[in-house]
C-alpha positions as CSV (number, residue, x, y, z in Angstrom):
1,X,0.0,0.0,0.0
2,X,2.7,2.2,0.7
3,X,4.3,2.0,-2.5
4,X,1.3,2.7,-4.3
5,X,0.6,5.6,-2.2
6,X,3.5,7.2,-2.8
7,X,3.7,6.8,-6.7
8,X,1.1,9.2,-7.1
9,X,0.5,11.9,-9.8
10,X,2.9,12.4,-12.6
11,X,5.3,14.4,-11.0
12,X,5.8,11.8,-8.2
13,X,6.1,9.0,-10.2
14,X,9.3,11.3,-12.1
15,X,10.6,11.9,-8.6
16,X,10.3,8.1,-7.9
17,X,12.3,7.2,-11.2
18,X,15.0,10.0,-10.6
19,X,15.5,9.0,-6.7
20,X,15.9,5.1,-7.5
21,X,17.9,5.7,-10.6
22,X,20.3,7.9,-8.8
23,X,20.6,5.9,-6.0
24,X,21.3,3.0,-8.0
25,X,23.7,4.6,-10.4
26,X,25.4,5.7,-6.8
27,X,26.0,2.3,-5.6
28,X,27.3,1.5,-8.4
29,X,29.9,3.6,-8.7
30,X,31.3,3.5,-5.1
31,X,31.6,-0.5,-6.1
32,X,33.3,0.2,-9.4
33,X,35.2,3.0,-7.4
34,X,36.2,1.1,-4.5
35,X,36.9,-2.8,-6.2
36,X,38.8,-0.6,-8.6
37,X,41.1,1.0,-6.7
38,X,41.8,-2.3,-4.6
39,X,43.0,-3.7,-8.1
40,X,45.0,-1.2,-8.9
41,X,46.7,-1.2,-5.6
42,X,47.7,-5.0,-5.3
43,X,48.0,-5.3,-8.9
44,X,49.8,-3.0,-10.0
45,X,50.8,-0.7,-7.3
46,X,49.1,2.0,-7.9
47,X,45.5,3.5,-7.5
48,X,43.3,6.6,-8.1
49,X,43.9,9.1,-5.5
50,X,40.7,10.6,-6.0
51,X,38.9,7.5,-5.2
52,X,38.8,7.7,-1.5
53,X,37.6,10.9,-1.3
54,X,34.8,10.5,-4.7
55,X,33.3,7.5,-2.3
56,X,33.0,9.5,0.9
57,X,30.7,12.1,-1.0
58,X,29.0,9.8,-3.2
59,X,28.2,7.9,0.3
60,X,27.0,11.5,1.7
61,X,24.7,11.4,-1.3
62,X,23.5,7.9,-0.8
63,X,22.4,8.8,3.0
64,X,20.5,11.8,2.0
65,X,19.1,9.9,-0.9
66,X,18.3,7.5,1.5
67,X,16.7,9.1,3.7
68,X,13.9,10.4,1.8
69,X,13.5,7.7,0.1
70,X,12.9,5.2,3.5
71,X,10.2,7.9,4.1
72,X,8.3,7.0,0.8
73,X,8.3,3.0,1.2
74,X,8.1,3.8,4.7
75,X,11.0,2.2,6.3
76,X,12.2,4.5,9.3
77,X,11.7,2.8,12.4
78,X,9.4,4.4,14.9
79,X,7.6,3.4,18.3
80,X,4.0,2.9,17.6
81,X,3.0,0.8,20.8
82,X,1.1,3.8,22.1
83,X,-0.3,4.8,19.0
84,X,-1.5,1.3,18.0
85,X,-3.6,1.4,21.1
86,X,-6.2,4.2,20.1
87,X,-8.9,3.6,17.7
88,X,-8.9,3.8,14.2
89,X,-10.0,7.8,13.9
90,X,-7.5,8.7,16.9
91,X,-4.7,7.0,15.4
92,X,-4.9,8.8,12.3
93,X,-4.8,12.0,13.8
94,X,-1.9,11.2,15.8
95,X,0.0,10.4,12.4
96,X,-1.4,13.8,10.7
97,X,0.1,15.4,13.6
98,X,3.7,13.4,13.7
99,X,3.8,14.0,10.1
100,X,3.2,17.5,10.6
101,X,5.7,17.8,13.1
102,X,8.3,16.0,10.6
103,X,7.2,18.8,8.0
104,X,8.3,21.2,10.2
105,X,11.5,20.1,11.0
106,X,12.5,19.2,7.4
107,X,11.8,22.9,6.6
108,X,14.0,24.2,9.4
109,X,16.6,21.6,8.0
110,X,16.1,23.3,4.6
111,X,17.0,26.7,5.9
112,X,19.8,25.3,7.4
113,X,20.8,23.4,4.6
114,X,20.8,26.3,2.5
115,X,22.5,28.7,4.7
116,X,25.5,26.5,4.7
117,X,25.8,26.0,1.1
118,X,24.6,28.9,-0.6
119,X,28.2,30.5,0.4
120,X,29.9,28.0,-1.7
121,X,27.7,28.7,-4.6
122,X,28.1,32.5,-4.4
123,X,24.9,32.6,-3.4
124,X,23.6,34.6,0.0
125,X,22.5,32.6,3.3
126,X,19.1,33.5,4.6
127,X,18.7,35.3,7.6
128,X,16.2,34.8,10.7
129,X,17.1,32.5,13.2
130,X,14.3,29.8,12.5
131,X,12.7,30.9,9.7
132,X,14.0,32.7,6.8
133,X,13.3,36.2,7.1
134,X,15.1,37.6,3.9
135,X,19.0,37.3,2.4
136,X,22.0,38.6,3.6
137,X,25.3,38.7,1.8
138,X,27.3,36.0,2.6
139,X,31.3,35.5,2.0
140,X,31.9,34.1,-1.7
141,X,33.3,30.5,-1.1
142,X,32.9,29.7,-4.8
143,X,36.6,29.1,-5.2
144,X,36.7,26.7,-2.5
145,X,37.9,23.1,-3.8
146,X,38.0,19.4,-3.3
147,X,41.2,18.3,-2.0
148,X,41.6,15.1,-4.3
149,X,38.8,15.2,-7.1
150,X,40.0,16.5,-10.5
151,X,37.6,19.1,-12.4
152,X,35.4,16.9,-14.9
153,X,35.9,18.7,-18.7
154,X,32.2,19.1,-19.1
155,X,32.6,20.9,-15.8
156,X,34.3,23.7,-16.8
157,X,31.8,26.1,-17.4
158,X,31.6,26.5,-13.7
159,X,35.2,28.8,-13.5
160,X,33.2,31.5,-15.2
161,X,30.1,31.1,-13.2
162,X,31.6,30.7,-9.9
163,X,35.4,31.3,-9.9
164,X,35.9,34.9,-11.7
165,X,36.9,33.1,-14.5
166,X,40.0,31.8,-13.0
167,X,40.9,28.1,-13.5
168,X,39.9,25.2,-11.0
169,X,42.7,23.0,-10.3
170,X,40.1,20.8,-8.4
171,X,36.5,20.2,-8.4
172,X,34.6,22.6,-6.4
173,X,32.7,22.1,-3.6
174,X,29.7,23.6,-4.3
175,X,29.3,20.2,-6.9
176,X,29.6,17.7,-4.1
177,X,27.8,19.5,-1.1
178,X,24.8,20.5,-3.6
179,X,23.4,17.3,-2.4
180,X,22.9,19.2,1.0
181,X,19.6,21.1,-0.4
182,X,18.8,19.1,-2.6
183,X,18.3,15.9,-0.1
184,X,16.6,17.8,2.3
185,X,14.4,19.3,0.0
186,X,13.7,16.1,-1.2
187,X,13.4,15.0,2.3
188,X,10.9,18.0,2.9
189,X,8.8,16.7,-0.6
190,X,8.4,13.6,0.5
191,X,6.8,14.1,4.1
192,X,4.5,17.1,2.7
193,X,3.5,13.8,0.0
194,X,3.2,11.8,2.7
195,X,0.7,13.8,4.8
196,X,-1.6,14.3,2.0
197,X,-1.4,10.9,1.6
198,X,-2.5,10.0,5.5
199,X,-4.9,12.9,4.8
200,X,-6.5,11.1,1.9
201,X,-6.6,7.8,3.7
202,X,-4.2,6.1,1.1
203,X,-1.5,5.4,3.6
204,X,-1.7,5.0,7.1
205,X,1.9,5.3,8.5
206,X,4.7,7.1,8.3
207,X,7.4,4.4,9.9
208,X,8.2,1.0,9.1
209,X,5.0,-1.2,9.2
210,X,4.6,-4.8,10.6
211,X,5.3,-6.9,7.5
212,X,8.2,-8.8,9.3
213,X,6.1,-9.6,12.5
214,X,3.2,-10.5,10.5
215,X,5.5,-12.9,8.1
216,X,7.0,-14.4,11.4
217,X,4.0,-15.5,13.3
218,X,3.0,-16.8,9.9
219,X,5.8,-19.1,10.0
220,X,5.3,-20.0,13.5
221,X,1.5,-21.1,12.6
222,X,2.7,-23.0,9.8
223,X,5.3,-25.0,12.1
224,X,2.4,-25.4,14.5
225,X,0.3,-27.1,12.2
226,X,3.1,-29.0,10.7
């Protein structure tokens, strides 16, 4: 039920197809990264030096990724004991108002999110403690660079967007810690989604559900009978 729920309307089922073909395409590369590098070391002494460093963000992405997408098919784990205890009506209000809560908090992680990249983009940081309340300018970190990561070719467009025209000798930061607004905001998407969805009574939960228990006392009845 969950997975239907959360593939609907057009524009979620592109946001579905985007988030598991990144996250796929992700994986993939840390292995080919990773196995790589190990054959290139004990093979033939040698290695990319850029491939430790390429892995810790690309596993950065794959958390935030991750994240968002464990709220869609609705594997965070939660304590529901409490909740599971009220009647039907009752319960559902209580996940409107988690879920509300969680919207809440994703957007104050959005405005944080953004206030710490936006200097690396040239970009100004919000101001307002909790919520935004306007920009402010913010110190141009646009020049700062990975330590390891060479500058892709097709990359190089960004020196005269973001560096003053003057030549990267690494890949900038801002292309790496990107996935910092971008995850959250996916993060934020994906509980609004799924509030409308507990609204609409097409899902019912926002944590893990009880598949596993349910499959295990299956098995025990099956033994039994056995």
């Amino acid at each position: 039920m969950a997975a239907e729920a959360a593939s609907t309307g057009r524009f979620g089922r592109i946001i579905n197809t985007l988030e598991e073909t990144i996250i796929a395409y992700i994986m993939l590369a840390m292995v080919v990264i990773t196995f790589g590098n190990v054959i290139l070391r004990y093979v033939y002494n040698s290695g990319w030096i850029w491939g430790l460093e390429l892995t810790v963000y690309l596993f950065a992405w794959l958390v935030l990724f991750g994240i968002s997408y464990c709220v869609k098919v609705t594997a965070h784990l939660g304590v529901d004991a409490a909740i599971n205890l009220l009647n039907p009506g009752l319960r559902r209000v209580s996940v409107l108002i988690a879920a509300a809560f969680c919207i809440v908090y994703a957007a104050l992680l959005m405005k944080g999110a953004w206030d710490y990249y936006a200097p690396f983009a040239g970009m100004d940081a919000t101001t307002g403690r909790w919520f935004p309340t306007g920009f402010a300018n913010s110190r141009d970190q646009g020049w700062y660079e990975t330590s390891d990561i060479p500058l892709p070719a097709f990359l190089g467009f960004l020196e005269g967007w973001f560096n003053q025209g003057e030549a990267y000798e690494k890949l900038p930061r801002l292309v790496p810690y990107l996935m910092l607004p971008l995850g959250i905001a996916l993060l934020l998407f994906r509980f609004v989604q799924a509030f409308i969805l507990i609204a609409l009574g097409r899902r019912d939960h926002l944590i893990a559900s009880h598949e596993a228990e349910d499959a295990v006392e299956e098995a025990g009845r099956k033994m039994q009978e056995a």
